[in-house]
N, C-alpha and C positions, 0 to 999 in steps of 0.2 A: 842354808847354813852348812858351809863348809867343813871341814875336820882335814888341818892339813898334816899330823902329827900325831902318833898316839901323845898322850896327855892335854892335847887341844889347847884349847877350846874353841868350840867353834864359830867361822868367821862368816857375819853375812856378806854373799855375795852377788853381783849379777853376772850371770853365765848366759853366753849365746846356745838357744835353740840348737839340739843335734837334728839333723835327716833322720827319720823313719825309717827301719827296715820293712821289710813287706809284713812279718808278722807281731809287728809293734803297733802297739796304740799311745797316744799323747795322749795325759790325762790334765786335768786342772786338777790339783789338792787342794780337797777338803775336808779332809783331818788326818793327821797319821800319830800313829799311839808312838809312845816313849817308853822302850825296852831297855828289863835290865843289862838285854843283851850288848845296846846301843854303850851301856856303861864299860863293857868289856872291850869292846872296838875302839873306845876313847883309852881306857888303859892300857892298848894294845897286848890286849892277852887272845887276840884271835888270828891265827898264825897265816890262814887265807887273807885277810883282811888286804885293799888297795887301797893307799893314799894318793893323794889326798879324796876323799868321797864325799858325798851328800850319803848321810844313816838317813835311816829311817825304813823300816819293812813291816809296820802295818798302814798302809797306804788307802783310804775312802777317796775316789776320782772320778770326776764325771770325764766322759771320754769327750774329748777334741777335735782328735783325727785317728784315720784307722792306716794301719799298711795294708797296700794290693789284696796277700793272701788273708786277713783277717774276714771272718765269718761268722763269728761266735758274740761280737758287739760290734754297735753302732754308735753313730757318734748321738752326744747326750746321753748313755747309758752312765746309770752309777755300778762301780764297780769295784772288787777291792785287789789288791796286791799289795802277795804274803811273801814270807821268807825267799822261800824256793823260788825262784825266777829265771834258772833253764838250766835245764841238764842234757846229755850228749843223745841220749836215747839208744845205743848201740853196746855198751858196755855190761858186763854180767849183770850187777845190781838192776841197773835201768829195765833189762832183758827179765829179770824175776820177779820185778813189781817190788825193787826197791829204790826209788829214784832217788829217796830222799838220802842213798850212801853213792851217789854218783862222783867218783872221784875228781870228774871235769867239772862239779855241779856248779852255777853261778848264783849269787845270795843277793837279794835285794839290801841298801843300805850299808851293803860289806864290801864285796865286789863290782857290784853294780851301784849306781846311783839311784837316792831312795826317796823317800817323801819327806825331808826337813824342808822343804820347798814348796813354791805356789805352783809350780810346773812340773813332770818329770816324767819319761818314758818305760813302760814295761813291756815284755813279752805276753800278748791274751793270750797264748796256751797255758799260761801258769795264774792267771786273773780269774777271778769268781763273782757272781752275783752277790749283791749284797739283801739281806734280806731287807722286806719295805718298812718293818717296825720299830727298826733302830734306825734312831739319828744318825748323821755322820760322826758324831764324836761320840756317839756308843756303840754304834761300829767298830771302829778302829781296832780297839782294844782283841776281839775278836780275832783278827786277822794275825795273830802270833799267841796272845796270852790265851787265846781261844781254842787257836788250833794244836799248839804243842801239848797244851794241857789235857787236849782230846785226846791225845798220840797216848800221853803218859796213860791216861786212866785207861783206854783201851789195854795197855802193857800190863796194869796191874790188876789184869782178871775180875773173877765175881770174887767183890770185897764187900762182904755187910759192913763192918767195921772202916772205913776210910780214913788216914791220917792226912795231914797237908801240911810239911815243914814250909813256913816262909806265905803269909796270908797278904798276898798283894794282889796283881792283874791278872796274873794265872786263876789264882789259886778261890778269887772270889769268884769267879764265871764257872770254877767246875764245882765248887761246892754244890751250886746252884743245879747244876746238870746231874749230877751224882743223888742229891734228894729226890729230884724230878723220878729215880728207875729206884728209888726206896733204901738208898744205901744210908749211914749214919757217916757225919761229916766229925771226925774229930783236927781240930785247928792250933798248928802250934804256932805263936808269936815269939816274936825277941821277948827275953826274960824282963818281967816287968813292966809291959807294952800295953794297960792293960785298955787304951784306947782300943787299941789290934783285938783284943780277946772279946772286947764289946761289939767290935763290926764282926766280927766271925760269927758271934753268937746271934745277930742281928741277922745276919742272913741266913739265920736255921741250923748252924752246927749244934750238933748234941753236947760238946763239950768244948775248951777253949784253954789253952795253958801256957805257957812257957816254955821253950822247945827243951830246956833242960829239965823238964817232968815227967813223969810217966802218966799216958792216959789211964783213966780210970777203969776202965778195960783194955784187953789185948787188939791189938790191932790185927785185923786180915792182909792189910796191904798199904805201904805209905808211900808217898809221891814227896819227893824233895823238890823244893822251888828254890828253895835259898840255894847260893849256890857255897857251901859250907861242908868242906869234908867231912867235918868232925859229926855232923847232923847223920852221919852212913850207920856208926855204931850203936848211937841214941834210936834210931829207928828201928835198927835189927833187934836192938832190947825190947823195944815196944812190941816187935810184930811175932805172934803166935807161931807154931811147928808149922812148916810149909808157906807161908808169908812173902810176900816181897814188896821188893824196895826198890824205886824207881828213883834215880836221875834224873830229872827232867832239864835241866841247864844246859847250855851249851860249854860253860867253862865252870870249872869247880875248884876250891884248895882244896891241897893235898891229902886224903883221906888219911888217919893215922892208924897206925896200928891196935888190933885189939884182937882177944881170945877166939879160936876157935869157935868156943862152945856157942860166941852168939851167930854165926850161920848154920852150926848143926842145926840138923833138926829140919831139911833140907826146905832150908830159907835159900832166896836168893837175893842177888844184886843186881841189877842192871841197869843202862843207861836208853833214854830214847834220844835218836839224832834225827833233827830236822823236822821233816814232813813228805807228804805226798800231795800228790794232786785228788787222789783216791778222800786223803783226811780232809781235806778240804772242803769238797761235797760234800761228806759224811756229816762233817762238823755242822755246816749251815743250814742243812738240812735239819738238824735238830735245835740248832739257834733259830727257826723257823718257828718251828714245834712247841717248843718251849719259852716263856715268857723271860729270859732272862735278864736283870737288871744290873746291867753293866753301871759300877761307880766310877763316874770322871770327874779330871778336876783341867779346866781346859787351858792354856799358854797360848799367848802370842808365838807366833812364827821368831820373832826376834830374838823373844827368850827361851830357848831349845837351852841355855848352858843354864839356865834357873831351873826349870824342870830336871831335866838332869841332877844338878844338886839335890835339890828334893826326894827323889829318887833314890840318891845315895845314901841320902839321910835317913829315910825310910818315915819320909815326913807325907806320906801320902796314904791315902785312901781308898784303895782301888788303883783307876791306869790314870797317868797324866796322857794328856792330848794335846799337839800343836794345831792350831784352826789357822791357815795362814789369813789374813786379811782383820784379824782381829786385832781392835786398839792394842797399842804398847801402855801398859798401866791402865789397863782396863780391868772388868771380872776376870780375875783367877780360881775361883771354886764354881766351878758348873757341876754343881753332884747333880745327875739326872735322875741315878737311883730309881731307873725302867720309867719313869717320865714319856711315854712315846708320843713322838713329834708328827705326825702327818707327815710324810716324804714333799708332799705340796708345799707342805710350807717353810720346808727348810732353807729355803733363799729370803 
């Protein structure tokens, strides 16, 4: 599924086969999650961004074939590939162990061609194992909503109190990770949403609102998903003397203006960009660890612009997933809801 244009939509296509470089693997897809980011690249609000592309950067792939120097997989390995998909390795950033602000850096699904497809190439230095208890299509989701959201809650310290503006694909896998080390999950939904405030609650948050509310207590620290300026202010009110506030999006509207006095009190702001290969491990190493029940609701390969709408509509429950080879007008709600499939018998 192509994307020749920001505002799209995207066109299926058949593409010939690229040559392998030596530290590339050829994957067959078999699921790649549908990111709000994916919505950003279609409204061209992502200024890196090449047209026309194949999106898609949470990528589940049994490997194919391997390049010459590849050593790390073998062919039949299941595997995943995430955002980051190569950077220069020579530049300051890169040099301080921070890949994921590589100015040269190459983005799965952005710049690179991604997983909307039955076929598609990555770099294995930037591919990870997928853990053996998730399915492919509760996988996926992991490989960006998984890992950014890891980045975020790393950024925002020891939080007993946790906030989560925007309860979607991120935002339900860290709840879940966050209980797991004893933290209290407070979830805000769209105003009104109160399906949204019933799955939050459902997956163990303490509390469940309308992002235009005050929690019931002060917050230690809140993660923004949504990507919603106006949510920067509403949070800094929520969050206690010393608190912060995390960014987690990769594009946001325009934050507005507001008082002083709600960052006295040395709160801060900030943003997380991208990932590492460091977060990555990190991450699946605890998706390992921890039982987490990723909610999916799975698409056809063909319908990539139907997901997506739903998506936008915020008509979903958890991550949608493209399965390529799945009927056209077949099951559209796979809620797995931690369901674990035997890796055996995922064919």
């Amino acid at each position: 599924m192509r994307l020749y244009k920001p505002g799209g939509p995207l066109e299926l296509e058949a593409l010939e086969p690229v040559p392998l470089e030596e530290n590339q693997v050829r994957l067959e897809v078999l699921a790649c999650g549908v990111c709000r980011t994916d919505l950003h690249l279609l409204d061209g609000e992502l200024p890196q961004a090449h047209y026309p592309v194949t999106p898609g950067h949470e990528i589940v792939g049994r490997v194919l074939e391997v390049g010459k120097a590849v050593k790390e997989f073998a062919v039949g390995d299941r595997i995943g590939v995430p955002w980051l998909g190569w950077t220069c390795g020579v530049c300051t950033y890169c040099k301080q162990g921070m890949e994921n602000l590589c100015d040269r850096a190459q983005f799965t699904g952005c710049t690179l061609d991604g997983g909307y497809a039955e076929r598609t190439v990555a770099d294995a230095r930037y591919c990870m194992p997928i853990p053996n208890q998730y399915t492919d299509a509760q996988a996926a989701p992991l490989l960006c909503a998984g890992l950014i959201g890891y980045r975020a809650y790393r950024a925002a310290g020891e939080a007993v109190n946790l906030g989560l503006y925007g309860f979607g694909a991120a935002a339900h896998l860290l709840a879940q990770v966050a209980q797991s080390e004893g933290q209290r999950v407070f979830a805000f939904v769209r105003p009104g949403d109160l399906e949204a405030q019933h799955f939050a609650t459902g997956l163990g948050a303490t509390w469940a609102g309308g992002s235009d509310e005050m929690p019931p207590e002060p917050l230690d620290a809140a993660i923004l998903f949504a990507p919603v300026g106006a949510l920067v202010p509403a949070a800094l009110a929520a969050t206690r003397k010393a608190g912060r506030v995390i960014c987690a999006g990769i594009h946001m509207s325009d934050i507005p203006r507001f008082p002083y006095e709600l960052l006295w009190g040395e709160r801060s702001v900030s943003s997380v960009a991208n990932l590492t290969r460091d977060d990555g491990r990190a991450f699946m190493r605890i998706a390992t660890d921890v039982d987490l029940r990723p909610s999916v609701e799975t698409f056809p390969l063909a319908e990539a612009n139907e997901a997506l709408a739903r998506l936008r509509a915020g008509n979903l429950q958890g991550a949608a997933v493209l399965i390529p080879g799945q009927a056209r007008g077949g099951m559209l709600s796979g809620m797995y809801n931690g369901m674990h499939q035997n890796p055996a018998e995922r064919d």
